[in-house]
N, C-alpha and C positions, 0 to 999 in steps of 0.2 A: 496259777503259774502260766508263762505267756507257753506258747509254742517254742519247743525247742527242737532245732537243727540234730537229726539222728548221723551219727557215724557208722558206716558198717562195721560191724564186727571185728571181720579180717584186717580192718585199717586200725582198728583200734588194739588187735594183737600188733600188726607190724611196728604201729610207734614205741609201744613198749621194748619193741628187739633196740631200740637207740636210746644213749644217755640226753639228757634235759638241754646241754649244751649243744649239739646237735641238731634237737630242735628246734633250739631258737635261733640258732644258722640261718635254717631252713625260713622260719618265719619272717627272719629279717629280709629273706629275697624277695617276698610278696609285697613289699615298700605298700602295708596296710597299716602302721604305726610307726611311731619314733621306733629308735632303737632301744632307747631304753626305759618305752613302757612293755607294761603284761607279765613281765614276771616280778618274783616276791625280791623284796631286798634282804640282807644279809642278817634281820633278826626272826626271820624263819629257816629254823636249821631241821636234819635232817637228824630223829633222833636214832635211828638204826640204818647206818649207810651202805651197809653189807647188802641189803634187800633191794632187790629187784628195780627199774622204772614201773611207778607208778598211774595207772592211766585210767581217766571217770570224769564221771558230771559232778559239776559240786551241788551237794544238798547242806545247803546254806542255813545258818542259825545264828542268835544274838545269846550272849552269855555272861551273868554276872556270880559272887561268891561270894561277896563284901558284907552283903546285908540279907538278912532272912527273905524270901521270898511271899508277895502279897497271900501266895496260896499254893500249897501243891509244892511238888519237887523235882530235880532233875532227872526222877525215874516216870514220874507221871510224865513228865515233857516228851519224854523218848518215844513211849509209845506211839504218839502222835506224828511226832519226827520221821521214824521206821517207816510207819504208813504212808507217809511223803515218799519216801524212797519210788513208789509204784509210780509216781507222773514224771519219771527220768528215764530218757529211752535206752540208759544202759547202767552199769556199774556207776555205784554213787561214790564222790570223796565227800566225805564228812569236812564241811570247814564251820568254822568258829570264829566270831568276832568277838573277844573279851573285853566289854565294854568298862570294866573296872580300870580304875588310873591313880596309881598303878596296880597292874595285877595281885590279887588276892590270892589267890588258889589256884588247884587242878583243875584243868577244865575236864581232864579225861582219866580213867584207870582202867583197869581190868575188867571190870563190870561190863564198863558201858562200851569199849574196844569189842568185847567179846560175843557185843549184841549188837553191834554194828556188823560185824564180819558175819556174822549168824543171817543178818540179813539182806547181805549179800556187798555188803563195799567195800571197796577195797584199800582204804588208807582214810587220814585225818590230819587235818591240816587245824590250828587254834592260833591263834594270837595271841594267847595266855599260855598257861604251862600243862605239864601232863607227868604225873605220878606212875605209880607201880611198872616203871621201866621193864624191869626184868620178868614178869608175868607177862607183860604186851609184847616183848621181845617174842617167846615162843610161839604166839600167834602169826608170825609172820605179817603183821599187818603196817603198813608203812604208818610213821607217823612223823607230824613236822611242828616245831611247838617253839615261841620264843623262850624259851627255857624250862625248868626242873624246879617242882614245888611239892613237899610230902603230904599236905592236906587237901581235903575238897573243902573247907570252907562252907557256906552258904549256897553250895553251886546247885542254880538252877538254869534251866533255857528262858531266855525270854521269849524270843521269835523265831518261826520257822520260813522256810524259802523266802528272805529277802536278800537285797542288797548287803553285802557285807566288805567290809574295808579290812583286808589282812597286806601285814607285808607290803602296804604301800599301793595295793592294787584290788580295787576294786571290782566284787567278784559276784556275780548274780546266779539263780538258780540257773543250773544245768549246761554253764560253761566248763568248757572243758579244760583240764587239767593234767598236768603233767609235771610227776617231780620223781628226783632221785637225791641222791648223796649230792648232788650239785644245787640241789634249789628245787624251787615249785614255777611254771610257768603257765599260763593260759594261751588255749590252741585257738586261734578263732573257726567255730565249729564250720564255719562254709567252707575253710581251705584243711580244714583235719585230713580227708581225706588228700589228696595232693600234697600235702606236706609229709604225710607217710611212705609216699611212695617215691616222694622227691630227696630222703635222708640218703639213699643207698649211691643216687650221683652224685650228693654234698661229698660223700665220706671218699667214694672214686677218687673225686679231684681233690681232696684235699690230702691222701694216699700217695701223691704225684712227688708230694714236697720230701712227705715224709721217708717213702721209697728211697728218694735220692740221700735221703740224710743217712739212713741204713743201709745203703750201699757200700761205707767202709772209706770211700775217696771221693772228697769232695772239698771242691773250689770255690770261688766267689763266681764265676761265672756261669759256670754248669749250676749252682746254688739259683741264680735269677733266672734262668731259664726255666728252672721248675717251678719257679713263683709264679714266672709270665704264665708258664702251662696250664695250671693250676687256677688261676684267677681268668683265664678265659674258659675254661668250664664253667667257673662258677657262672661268671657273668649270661653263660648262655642258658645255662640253669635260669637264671633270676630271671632270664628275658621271657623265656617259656611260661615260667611257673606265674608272670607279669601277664599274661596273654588270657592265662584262663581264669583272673580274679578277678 
């Protein structure tokens, strides 16, 4: 696995105090992509939206159900997987590329949720489905899945820390991740920091608009004023946070 970009800690609690939309506020200032790449598209849903933002390196893997596997199972795989977990400099997200077409099976249950979280990650992200809901629900462990399937089928891991294509986006070991009830997106790791620390001016100035809309009396005019207000923070935001990427 190449070298991967460490977040502090601290930075890595503060993103999680903001929802996903938020951050990609934020991200959008650093004018380091389109607008709309890096995050997942609307068939990665959030299957427990109550829970927390979620925030980790992705520990990447390939996965099929369809057909018996050459050798071995998807408990042998894991082992292996786990072990991977130690070359990520922080909390891992488990993602999945369900390479069956179309999806067969579960990629995920209670088992294998309950041995992910054991060793130490914090959520799972598939492109396939994921079973035993309500046993993964009390684990508190986020998970994101194009849909709800009762069987595991054939399911084995193919491959561990590669490239994987979920959600439209293209996702490699030990990029970072960020999702809640709104979506899954990727932080680019050089500006993680900075972008966490730049969510609390986003929310300021965009507080300006909303302030005035909760105020109880409001016009068209006094209305664009707080637009104007508000959008030259941002912009000053963007210029700064443009300065140091």
């Amino acid at each position: 696995m190449p070298s991967i970009k460490a977040v502090a800690p601290a930075d890595l609690e503060l993103l999680r105090k903001y929802d996903t939309p938020t951050i990609c506020n934020v991200v959008e200032l650093f004018d380091l992509r389109s607008r709309i790449a890096g995050y997942m598209d609307a068939r990665i849903q959030a299957c427990y939206p109550k829970l927390p933002p979620m925030v980790g390196y992705a520990a990447t893997a390939t996965f099929r159900s369809a057909a018996p596997p050459r050798s071995g199972n998807v408990y042998a795989g894991m082992s292996e997987q786990v072990a991977a977990f130690a070359e990520l400099p922080g909390p891992p997200v488990v993602v999945f590329q369900d390479l069956d077409s179309p999806v067969a099976s579960a990629t995920f249950g209670e088992v294998m949720c309950s041995t992910y979280k054991a060793f130490g990650a914090v959520g799972l992200i598939t492109s396939g489905g994921g079973r035993d809901l309500d046993q993964v629900e009390v684990l508190n462990f986020p998970c994101f899945t194009g849909g709800t399937i009762s069987a595991h089928g054939y399911c084995h891991i193919v491959q561990i820390s590669v490239p994987v294509h979920v959600g439209g986006v293209m996702i490699h070991p030990g990029d970072l991740l960020h999702g809640d009830r709104n979506g899954v997106t990727t932080i680019p790791n050089e500006i993680a920091s900075e972008t966490a620390h730049a969510c609390a001016d986003l929310v300021a100035a965009e507080a300006v608009i909303l302030d005035y809309l909760k105020a109880g009396k409001v016009d068209v005019r006094g209305f664009t004023e707080a637009r104007k207000e508000s959008q030259e923070l941002i912009t000053k935001l963007g210029a700064r946070l443009k300065k140091k990427s």
